[in-house]
C-alpha positions as MATLAB code, in Angstrom:
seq = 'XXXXXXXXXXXXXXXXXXXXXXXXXXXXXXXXXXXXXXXXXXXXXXXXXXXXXXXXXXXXXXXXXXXXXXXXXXXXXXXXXXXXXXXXXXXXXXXXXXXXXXXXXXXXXXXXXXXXXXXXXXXXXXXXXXXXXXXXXXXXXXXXXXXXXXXXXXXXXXXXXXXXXXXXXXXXXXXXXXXXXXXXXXXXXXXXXXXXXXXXXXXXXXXXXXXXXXXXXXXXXXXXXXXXXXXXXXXXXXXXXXXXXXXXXXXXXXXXXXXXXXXXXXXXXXXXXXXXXXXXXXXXXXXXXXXXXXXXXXXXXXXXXXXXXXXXXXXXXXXXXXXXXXXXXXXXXXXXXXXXXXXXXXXXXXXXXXXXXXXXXXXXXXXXXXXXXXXXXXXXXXXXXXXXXXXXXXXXXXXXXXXXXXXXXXXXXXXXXXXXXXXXXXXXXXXXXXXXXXXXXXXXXXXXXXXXXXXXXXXXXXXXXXXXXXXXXXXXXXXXXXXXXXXXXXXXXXXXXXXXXXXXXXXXXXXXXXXXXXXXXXXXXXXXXXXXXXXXXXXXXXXXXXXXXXXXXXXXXXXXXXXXXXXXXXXXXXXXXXXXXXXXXXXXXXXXXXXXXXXXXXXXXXXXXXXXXXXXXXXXXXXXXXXXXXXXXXXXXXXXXXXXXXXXXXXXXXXX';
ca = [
      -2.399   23.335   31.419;
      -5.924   22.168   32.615;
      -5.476   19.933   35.719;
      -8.009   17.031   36.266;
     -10.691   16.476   38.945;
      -9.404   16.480   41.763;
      -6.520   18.359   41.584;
      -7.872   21.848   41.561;
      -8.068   23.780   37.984;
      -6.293   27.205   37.594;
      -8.268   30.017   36.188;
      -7.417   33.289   34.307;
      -9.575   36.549   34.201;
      -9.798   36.797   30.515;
     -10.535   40.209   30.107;
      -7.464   41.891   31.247;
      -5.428   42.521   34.691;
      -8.070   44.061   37.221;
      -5.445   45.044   39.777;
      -5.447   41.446   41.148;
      -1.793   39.956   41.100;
       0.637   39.480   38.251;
       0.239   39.136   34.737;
      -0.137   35.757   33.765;
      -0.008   34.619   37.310;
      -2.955   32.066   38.198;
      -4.566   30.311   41.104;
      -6.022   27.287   42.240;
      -9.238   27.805   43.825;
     -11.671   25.187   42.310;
     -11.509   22.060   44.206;
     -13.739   18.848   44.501;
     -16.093   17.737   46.879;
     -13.609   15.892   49.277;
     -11.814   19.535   50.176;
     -15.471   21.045   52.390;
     -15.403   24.444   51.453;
     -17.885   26.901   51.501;
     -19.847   27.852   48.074;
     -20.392   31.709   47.989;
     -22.861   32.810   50.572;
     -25.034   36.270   51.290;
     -22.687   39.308   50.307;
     -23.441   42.328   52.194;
     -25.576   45.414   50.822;
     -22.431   47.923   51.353;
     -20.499   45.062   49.531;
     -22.666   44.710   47.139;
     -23.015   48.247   45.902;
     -20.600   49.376   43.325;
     -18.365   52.561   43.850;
     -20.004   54.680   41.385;
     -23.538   55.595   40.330;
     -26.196   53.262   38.278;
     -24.920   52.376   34.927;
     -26.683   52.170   31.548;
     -26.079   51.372   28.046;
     -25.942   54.552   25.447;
     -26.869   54.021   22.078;
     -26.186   56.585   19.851;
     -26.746   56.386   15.751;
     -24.564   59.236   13.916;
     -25.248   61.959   12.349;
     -23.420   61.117    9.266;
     -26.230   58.341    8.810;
     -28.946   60.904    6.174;
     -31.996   58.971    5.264;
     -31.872   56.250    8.222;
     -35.302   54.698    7.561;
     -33.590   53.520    4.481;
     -31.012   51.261    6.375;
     -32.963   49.074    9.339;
     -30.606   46.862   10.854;
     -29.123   43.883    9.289;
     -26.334   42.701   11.237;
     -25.736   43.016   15.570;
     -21.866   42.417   16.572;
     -21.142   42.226   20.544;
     -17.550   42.636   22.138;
     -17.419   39.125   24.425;
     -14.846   40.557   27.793;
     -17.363   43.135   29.773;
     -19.975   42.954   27.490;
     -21.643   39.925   27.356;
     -19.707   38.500   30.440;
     -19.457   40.752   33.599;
     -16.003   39.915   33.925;
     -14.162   37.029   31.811;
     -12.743   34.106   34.229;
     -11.280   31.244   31.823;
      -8.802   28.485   32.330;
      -5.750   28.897   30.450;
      -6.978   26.300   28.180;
     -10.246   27.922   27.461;
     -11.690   24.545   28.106;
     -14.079   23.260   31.697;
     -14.814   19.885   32.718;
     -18.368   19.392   33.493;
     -18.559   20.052   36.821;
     -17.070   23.448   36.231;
     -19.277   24.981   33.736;
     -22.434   26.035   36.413;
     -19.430   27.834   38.090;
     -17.874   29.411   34.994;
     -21.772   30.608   33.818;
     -22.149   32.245   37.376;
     -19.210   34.430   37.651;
     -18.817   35.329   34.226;
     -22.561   36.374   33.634;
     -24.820   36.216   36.622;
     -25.192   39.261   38.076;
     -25.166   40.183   41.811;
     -26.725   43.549   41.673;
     -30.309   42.773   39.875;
     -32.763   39.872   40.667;
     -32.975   36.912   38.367;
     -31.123   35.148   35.972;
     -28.896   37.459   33.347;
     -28.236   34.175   31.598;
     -32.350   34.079   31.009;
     -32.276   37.768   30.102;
     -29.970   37.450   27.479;
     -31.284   34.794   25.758;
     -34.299   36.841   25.803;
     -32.904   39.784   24.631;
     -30.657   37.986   22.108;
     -33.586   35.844   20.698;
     -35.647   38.939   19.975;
     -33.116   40.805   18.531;
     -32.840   37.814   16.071;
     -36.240   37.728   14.805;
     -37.487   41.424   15.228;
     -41.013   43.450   14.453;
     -42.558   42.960   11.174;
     -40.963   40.208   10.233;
     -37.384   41.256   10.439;
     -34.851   38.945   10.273;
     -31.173   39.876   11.706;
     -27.851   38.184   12.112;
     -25.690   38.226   15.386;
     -21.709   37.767   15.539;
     -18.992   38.583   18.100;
     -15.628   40.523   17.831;
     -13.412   40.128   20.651;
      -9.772   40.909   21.593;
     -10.141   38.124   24.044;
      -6.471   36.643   24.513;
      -6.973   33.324   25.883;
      -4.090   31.457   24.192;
      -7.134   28.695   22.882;
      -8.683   32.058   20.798;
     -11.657   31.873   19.681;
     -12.639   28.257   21.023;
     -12.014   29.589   24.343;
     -14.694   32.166   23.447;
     -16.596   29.273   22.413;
     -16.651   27.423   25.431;
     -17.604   29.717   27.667;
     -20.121   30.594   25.687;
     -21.248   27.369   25.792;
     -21.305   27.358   29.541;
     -24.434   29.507   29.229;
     -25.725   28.186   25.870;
     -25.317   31.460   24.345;
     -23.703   30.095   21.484;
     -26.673   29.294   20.200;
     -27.796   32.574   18.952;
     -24.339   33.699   17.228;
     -23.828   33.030   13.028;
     -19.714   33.891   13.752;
     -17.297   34.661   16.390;
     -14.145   36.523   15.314;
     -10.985   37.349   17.418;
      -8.615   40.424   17.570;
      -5.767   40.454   16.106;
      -4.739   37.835   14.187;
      -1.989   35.523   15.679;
      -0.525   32.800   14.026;
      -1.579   28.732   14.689;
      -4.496   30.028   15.527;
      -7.885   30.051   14.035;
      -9.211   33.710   14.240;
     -12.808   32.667   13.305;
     -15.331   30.451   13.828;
     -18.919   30.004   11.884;
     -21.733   27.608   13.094;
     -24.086   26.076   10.666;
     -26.896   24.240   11.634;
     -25.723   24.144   15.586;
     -22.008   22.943   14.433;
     -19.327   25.297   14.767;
     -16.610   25.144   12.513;
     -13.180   27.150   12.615;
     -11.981   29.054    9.458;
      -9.476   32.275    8.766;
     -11.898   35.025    8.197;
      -8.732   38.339    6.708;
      -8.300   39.948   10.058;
      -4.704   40.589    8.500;
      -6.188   42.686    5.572;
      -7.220   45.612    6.709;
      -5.898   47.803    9.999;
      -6.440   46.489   13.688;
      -9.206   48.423   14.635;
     -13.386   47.101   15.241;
     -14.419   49.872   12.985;
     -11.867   48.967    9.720;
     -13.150   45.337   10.240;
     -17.174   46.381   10.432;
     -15.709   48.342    7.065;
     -14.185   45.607    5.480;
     -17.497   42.762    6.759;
     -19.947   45.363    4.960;
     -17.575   45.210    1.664;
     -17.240   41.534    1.254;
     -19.558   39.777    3.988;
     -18.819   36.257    2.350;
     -15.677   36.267    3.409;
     -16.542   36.820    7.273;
     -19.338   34.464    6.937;
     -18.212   31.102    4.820;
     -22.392   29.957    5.628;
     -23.522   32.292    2.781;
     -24.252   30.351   -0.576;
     -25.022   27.093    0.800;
     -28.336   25.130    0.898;
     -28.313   24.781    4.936;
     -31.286   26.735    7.145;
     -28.485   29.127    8.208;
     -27.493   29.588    4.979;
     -30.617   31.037    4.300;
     -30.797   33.206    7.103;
     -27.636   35.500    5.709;
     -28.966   36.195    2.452;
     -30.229   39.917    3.405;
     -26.491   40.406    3.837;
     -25.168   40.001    0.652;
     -25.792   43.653    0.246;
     -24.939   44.523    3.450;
     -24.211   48.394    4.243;
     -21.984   49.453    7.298;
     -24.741   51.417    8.347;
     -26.618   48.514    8.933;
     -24.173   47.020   11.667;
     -24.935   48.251   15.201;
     -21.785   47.158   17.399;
     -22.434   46.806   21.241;
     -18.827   47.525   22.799;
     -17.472   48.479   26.417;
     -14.705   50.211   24.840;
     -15.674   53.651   23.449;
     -12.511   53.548   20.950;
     -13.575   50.967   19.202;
     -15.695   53.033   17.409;
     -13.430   55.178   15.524;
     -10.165   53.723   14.281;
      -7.142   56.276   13.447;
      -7.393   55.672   10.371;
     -11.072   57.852   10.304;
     -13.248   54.415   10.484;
     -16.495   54.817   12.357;
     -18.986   52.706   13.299;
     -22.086   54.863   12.474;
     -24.273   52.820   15.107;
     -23.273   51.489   18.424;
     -23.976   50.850   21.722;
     -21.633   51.824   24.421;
     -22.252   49.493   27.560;
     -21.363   50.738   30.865;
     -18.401   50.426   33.150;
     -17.473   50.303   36.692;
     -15.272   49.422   39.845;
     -17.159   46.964   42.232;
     -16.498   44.523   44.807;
     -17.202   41.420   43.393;
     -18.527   38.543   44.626;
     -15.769   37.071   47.346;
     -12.939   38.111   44.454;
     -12.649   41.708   46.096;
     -12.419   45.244   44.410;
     -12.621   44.829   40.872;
     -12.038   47.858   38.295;
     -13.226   47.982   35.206;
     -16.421   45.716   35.153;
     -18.970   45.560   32.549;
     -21.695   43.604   31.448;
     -25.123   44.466   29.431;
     -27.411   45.118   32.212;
     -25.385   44.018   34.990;
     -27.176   47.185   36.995;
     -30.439   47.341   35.224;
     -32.640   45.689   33.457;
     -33.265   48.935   31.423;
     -30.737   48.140   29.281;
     -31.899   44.795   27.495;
     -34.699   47.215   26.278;
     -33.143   50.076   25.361;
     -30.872   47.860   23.134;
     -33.857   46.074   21.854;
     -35.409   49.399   20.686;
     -32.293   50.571   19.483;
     -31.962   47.881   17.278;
     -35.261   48.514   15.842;
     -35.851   52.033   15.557;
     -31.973   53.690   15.761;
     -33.055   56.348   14.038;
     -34.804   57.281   17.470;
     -30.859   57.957   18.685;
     -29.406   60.255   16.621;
     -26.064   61.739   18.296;
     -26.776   65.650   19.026;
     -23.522   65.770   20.712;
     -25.317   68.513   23.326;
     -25.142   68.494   27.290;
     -26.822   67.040   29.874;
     -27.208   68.948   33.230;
     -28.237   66.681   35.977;
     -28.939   67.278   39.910;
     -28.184   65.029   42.365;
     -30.431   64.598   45.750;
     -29.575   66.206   48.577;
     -31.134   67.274   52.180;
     -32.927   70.620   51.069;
     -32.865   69.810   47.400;
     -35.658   67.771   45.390;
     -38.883   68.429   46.312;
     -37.773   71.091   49.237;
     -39.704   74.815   49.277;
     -36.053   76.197   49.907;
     -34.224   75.600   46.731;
     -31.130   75.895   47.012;
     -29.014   78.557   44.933;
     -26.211   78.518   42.527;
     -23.544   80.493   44.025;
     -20.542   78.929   42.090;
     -19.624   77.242   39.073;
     -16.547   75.599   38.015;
     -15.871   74.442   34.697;
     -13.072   72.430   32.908;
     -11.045   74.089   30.589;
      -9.581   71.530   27.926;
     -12.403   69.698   25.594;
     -15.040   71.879   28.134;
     -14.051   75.382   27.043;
     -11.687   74.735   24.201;
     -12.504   71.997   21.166;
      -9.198   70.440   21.480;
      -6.608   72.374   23.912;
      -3.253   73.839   21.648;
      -0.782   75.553   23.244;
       2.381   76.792   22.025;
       5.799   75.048   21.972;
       7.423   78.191   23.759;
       8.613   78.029   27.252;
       7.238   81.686   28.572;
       4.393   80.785   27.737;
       3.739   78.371   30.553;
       5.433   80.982   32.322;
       4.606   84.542   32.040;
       1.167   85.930   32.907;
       0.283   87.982   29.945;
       2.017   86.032   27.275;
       1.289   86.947   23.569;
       2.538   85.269   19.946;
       4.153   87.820   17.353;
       1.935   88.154   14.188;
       2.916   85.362   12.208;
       5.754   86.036   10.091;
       7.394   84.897    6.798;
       8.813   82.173    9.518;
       5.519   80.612   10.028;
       5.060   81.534   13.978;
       1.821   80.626   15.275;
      -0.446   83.812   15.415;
      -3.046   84.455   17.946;
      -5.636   84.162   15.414;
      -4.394   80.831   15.000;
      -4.828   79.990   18.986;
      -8.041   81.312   19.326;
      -9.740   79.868   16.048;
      -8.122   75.766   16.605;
      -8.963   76.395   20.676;
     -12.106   77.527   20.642;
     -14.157   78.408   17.413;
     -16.548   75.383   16.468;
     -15.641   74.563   12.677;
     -19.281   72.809   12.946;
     -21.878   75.707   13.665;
     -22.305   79.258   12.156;
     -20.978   82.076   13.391;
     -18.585   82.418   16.478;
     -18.308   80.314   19.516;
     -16.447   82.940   21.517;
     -18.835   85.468   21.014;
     -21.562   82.678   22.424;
     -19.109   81.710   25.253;
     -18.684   85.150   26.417;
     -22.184   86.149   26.114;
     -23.409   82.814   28.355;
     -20.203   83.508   30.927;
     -21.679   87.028   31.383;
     -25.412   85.743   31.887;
     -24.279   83.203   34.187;
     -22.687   86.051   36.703;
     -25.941   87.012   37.417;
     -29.123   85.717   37.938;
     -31.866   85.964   35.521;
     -34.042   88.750   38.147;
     -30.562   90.055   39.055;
     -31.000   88.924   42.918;
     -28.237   86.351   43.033;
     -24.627   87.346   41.377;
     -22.263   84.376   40.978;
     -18.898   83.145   40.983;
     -16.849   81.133   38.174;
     -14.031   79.595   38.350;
     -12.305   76.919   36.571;
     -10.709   73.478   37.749;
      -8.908   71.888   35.480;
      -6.177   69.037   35.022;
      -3.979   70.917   32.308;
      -0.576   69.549   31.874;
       1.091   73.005   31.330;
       0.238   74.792   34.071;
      -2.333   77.363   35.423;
      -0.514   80.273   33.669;
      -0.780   78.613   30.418;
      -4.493   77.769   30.782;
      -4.864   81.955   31.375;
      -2.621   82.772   28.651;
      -5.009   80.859   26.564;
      -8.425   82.344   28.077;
      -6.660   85.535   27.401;
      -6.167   85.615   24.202;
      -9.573   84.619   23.362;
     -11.029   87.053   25.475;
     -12.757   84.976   28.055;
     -10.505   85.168   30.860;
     -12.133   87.794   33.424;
     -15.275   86.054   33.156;
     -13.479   83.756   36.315;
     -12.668   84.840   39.589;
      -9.704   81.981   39.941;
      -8.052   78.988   38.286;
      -6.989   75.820   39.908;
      -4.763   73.123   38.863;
      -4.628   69.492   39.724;
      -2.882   67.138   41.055;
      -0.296   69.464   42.894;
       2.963   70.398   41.375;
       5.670   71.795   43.534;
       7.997   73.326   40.112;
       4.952   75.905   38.770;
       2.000   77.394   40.527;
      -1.359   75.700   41.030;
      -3.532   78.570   41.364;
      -3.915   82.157   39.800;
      -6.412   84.619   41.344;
      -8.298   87.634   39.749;
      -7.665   90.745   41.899;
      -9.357   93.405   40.218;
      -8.173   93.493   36.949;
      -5.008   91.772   37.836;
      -4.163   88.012   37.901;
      -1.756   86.794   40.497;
      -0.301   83.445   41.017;
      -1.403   81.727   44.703;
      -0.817   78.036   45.847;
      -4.581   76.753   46.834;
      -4.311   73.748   49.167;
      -4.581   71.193   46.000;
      -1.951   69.273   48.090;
      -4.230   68.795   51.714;
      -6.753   67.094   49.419;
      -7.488   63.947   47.134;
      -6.448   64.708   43.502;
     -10.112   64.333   42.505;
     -12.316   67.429   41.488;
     -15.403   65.902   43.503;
     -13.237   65.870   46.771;
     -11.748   69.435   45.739;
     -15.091   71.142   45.129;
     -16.113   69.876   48.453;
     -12.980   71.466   49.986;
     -13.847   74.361   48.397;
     -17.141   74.699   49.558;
     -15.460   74.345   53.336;
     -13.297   77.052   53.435;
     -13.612   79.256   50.721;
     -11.172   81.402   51.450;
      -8.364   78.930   51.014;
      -9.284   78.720   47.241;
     -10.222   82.615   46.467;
      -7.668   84.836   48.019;
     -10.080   87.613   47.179;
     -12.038   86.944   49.974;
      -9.462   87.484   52.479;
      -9.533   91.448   51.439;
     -11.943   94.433   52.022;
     -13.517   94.035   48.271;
     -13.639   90.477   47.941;
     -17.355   90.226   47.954;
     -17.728   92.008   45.258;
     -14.973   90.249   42.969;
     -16.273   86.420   44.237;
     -20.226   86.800   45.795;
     -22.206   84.455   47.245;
     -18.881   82.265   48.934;
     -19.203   83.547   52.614;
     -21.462   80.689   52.515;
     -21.403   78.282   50.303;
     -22.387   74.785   50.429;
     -21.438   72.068   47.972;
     -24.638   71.534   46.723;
     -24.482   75.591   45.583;
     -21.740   74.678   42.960;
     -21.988   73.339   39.830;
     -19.131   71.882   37.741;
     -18.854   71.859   34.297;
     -17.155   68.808   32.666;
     -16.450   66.325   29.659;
     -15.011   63.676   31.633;
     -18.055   61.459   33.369;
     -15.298   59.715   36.042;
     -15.200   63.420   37.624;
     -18.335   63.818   39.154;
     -18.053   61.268   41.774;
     -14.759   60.241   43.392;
     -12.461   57.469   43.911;
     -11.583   58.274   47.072;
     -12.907   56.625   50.554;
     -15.450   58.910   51.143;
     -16.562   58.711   47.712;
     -17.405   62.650   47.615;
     -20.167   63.924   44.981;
     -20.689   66.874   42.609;
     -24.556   67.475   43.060;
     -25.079   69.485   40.112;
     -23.229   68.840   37.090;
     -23.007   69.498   33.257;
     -21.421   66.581   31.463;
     -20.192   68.074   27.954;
     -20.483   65.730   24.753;
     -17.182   63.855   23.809;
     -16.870   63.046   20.191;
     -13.993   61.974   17.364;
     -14.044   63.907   14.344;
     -11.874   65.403   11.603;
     -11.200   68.252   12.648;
      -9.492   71.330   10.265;
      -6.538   70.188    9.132;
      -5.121   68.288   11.750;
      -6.756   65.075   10.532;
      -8.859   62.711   12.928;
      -8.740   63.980   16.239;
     -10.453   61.863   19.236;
     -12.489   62.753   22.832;
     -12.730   65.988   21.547;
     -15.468   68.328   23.154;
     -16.264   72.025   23.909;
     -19.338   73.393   25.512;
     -21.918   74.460   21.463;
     -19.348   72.533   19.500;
     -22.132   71.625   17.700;
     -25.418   73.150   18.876;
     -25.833   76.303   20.046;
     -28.674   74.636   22.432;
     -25.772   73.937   24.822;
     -25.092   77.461   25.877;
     -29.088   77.913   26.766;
     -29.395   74.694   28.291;
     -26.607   75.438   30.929;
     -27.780   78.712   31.510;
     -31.245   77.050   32.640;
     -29.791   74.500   34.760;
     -27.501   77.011   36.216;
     -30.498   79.262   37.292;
     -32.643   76.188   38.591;
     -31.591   73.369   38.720;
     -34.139   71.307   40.412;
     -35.611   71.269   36.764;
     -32.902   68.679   35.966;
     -33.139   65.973   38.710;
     -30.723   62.727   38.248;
     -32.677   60.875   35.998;
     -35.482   60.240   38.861;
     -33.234   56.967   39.950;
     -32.622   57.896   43.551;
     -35.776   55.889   44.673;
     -34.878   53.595   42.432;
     -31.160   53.158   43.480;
     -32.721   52.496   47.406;
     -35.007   50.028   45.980;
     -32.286   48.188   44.663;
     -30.388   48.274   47.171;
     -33.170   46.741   49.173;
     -33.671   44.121   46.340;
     -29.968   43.197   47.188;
     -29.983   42.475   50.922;
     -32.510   39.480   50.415;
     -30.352   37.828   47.179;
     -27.524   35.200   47.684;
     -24.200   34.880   45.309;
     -24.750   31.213   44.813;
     -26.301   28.452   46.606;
     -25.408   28.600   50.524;
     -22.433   27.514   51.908;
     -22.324   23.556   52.279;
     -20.139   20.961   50.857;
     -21.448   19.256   47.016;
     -21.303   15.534   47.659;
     -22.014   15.062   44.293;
     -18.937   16.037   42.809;
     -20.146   18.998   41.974;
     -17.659   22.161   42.030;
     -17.447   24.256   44.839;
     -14.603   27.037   45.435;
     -12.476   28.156   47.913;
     -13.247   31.000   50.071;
     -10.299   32.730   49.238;
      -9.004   34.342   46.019;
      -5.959   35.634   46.985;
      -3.704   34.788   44.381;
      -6.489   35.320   41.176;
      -5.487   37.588   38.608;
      -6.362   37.961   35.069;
      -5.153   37.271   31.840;
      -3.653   40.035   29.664;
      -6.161   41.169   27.180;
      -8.393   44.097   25.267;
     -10.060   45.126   28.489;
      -7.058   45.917   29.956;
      -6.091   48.419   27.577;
      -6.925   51.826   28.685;
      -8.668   54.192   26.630;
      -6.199   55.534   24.119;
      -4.351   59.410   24.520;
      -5.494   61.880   23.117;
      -4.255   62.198   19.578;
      -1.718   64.670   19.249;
      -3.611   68.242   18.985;
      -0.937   69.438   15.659;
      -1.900   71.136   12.801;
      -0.725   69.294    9.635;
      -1.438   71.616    6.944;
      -0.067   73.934    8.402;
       3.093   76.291    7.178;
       6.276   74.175    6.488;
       8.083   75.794    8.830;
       5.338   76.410   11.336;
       6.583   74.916   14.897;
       3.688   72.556   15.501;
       1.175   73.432   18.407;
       1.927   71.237   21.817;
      -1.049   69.285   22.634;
      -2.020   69.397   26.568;
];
């Protein structure tokens, strides 16, 4: 429990374990006046910088949406943990004594990285997305999965730490436990508790932004009366889900399993930092806790989301480098590396049999009247796009060919793919294969090492061998392997060490990492978690999406380079052939400038003692950890890749 003044007060981080001690554990590091110590003073510029890039919000409206001038934007929900805090820090009680709540407001919402107040900003933004252009009137709630063990008071309180409570009509908590209020409404600047039916529907944000846009009454008890904020929820008495934007950290919330989407959203960033004195932190969110930017792209998006429909297509992007932007001497492609599952297949199947992982050259037996998987079957659920007209394989094979050569036939390139299958290189050729696509690559590398199968095949020829590349001298990150690569080539293309290798794998005598370009759906692998943080320069991030897909029901983070628009294929051949075109989002000047920005800003006020009895902390934080909750969760697995229509007796397909 909640100690009084004097004693200290433990607190919990309220938005999941961030790799900080125990669960459940907590610390003492508030203390009054009469204990001296130090209030947070200047943190460094290398300590203030996160380990990855900038971070913005996305906001994306869906396709499914048809006529979306006909549904403006009724109704805004925010996640609470990494959202509207940076990082939740609560007492176990959820409640603060005075002096605390300056403290609480800092390190929940203040943010280190940007000059002036967050608090200010969002009050700002919230205010105007309240009362919008022309007169528009909108409501604003919170869903959480916060699991202080006070709910949704707790979410209360330190919302009142910042007076941000002001601008919310309800505040609902994830998932419904019992003695405890799940809801909360505030009329007239009262809050009152209430049961709104978490229980009714499944545990997912989407089936509950389903079941608000059904029967909105029940979620908000206000509607009906006489008071003012009564009569601010009367537009949503015939509220439409696809007039509920919901700004979320977590990208599953929005699609449930049970084929639930929330048609607009707003995906906020994430990140590992050093926080503050509270060390490396993973996980870390916050509406612009790295740029401003993002209170006004969610203020537009609010207004016009129309302006955000969801093309699921690429983006190429190239990094700064010595020689690169703005330099006469542009620097080449001479390699590029793609992923294989959800970057060349839609959703990766593979076969239940064992020689398949196994033997180079594998190949199913027609389907017979025992229901075997065919190859037909493989090729069509791997890699044909159930979403576009005519066939993706055809496209893939026609861009791998153009992108062996360049467009005035001076520079010939290599490709290769990297990839993190589960089964194995051999299986990831097997596949490639039977679709056709496989001597478009020069060599295929697995990762992280495994001593039991091989972690390389080579094309020699027309001939694919088995190698072991050095996977196991390096850090299991494709960023620091692609670097590696770029060192000694010949370590990773056995090719190269015979007579003829120049002409199976040109342009590698040498290469330089900024003359590779990787090819990717996952974000987290174009810079790396490692020490020396390495880069990709020049990547292709491929869309991720959730979808129905055939019959194997709702499938999510699918992907696959023209899944749905055949723009993707040109697009990567034009980065591929210059890539200067495509520089990272101009922020490199503006990254220094922040950093600048940074070295002049302080944490808090400087160190000194408060002989006022105001709160001041203890330098170290040792023993902090935080509470169990929604933010801890990771991102769900992939949902088992199996065909459910399929034959009775079909053996189902393994996913990767």
């Amino acid at each position: 429990s909640r100690r009084g003044a004097g004693s200290g007060c433990p607190w919990m981080w309220g938005g999941g374990l961030r790799g900080m001690g125990g669960v459940g554990s907590c610390f003492d590091f508030l203390t009054t006046a009469a204990a001296g110590v130090r209030q947070p003073t200047l943190m460094s510029g290398e300590r203030r910088r996160t380990s990855k890039s900038i971070y913005r919000l996305r906001c994306i409206e869906r396709p499914e949406i048809g006529k979306s001038l006909d549904h403006p934007v009724r109704l805004v929900i925010f996640d609470f943990d990494e959202t509207l805090t940076l990082v939740t820090l609560m007492t176990p009680d959820g409640t603060y004594l005075p002096e605390q709540r300056d403290w609480a407001r800092e390190v929940n919402f203040e943010t280190p990285w940007v000059e002036g107040s967050r608090v200010q900003k969002l009050h700002h933004l919230l205010s105007a997305l309240t009362n919008g252009k022309d007169g528009e009137t909108r409501v604003l709630a919170c869903l959480t999965r916060n699991g202080n063990s006070s709910g949704v008071a707790a979410v209360i309180n330190l919302m009142k730490a910042a007076d941000l409570d002001v601008h919310f009509a309800c505040i609902w908590a994830l998932p419904h436990r019992p003695n405890r209020r799940c809801g909360a409404y505030q009329e007239d600047g009262k809050w009152t508790f209430f049961d709104p039916p978490v229980r009714a529907g499944h545990d997912h944000k989407a089936d509950v932004l389903q079941q608000i846009a059904r029967d909105p009454k029940v979620w908000f008890p206000q509607m009906g009366g006489t008071s003012d904020t009564s009569k601010g929820l009367v537009h949503l008495s015939s509220l439409r889900v696809e007039q509920i934007v919901l700004v979320d950290d977590q990208r599953a919330n929005f699609q449930s399993e049970s084929g639930a989407q929330v048609l607009r959203y707003c995906k906020v960033a994430r990140y590992d930092a050093d926080y503050r004195d509270f060390g490396f932190m993973r996980d870390m969110g916050g509406i612009g806790a790295h740029d401003d930017a993002d209170y006004d792209a969610l203020k537009r998006f609010v207004e016009d989301p129309w302006m955000c429909k969801d093309t699921f297509c690429v983006r190429c992007q190239e990094r700064p480098f010595d020689g690169g932007l703005g330099n006469s001497m542009r620097q080449p492609v001479n390699l590029v590396v793609f992923d294989f599952d959800e970057t060349l297949t839609m959703a990766t199947f593979m076969p239940g049999e064992s020689s398949f992982s196994t033997e180079i050259g594998w190949a199913p037996q027609e389907r017979t009247e025992r229901g075997e998987w065919s190859k037909s079957d493989l090729v069509e659920y791997n890699f044909e796009s159930p979403y576009v007209e005519g066939s993706r394989v055809e496209k893939l094979q026609a861009m791998l060919k153009c992108l062996s050569t360049s467009e005035d036939g001076s520079v010939r390139r290599t490709l290769a793919i990297l990839t993190k299958n589960e089964q194995g290189v051999v299986a990831v050729l097997n596949l490639l294969t039977l679709a056709g696509l496989a001597d478009y690559f020069s060599a295929i590398w697995t990762i992280p090492a495994r001593k039991s199968i091989p972690n390389g095949a080579y094309r020699d020829a027309n001939q694919w061998k088995s190698f072991d590349p050095p996977v196991d001298q390096v850090h299991d990150h494709k960023a620091d392997v692609l670097h590696s690569v770029a060192s000694d080539p010949t370590k990773w293309f056995p090719q190269l060490q015979h007579g003829n290798g120049d002409s199976i794998c040109p342009g590698l005598r040498r290469l330089r990492v900024e003359g590779i370009v990787l090819v990717d759906d996952e974000r987290a692998n174009f810079r790396s978690n490692s020490q020396a943080e390495a880069k990709v320069m020049r990547y292709c991030k491929v869309a991720r999406y959730d979808e129905v897909y055939r019959d194997c029901g709702a499938l999510n983070q699918m992907g696959g380079i023209g899944a749905h628009s055949d723009s993707d294929f040109e697009t990567l051949k034009s980065f591929v052939e210059r890539p200067w075109e495509c520089p990272y989002e101009n922020l490199a000047a503006k990254a220094q400038g922040i950093e600048r920005g940074l070295s002049g800003l302080l944490l808090g006020p400087p160190a000194k003692t408060d002989t006022k009895g105001g709160m001041t902390r203890s330098a170290s934080a040792s023993h902090l950890s935080r509470e169990a909750s929604a933010s801890e969760e990771p991102e769900p697995p992939k949902a088992p890749r199996v065909r459910k229509a399929a034959l009775s007796n079909s053996p189902p397909l393994r996913s990767r």
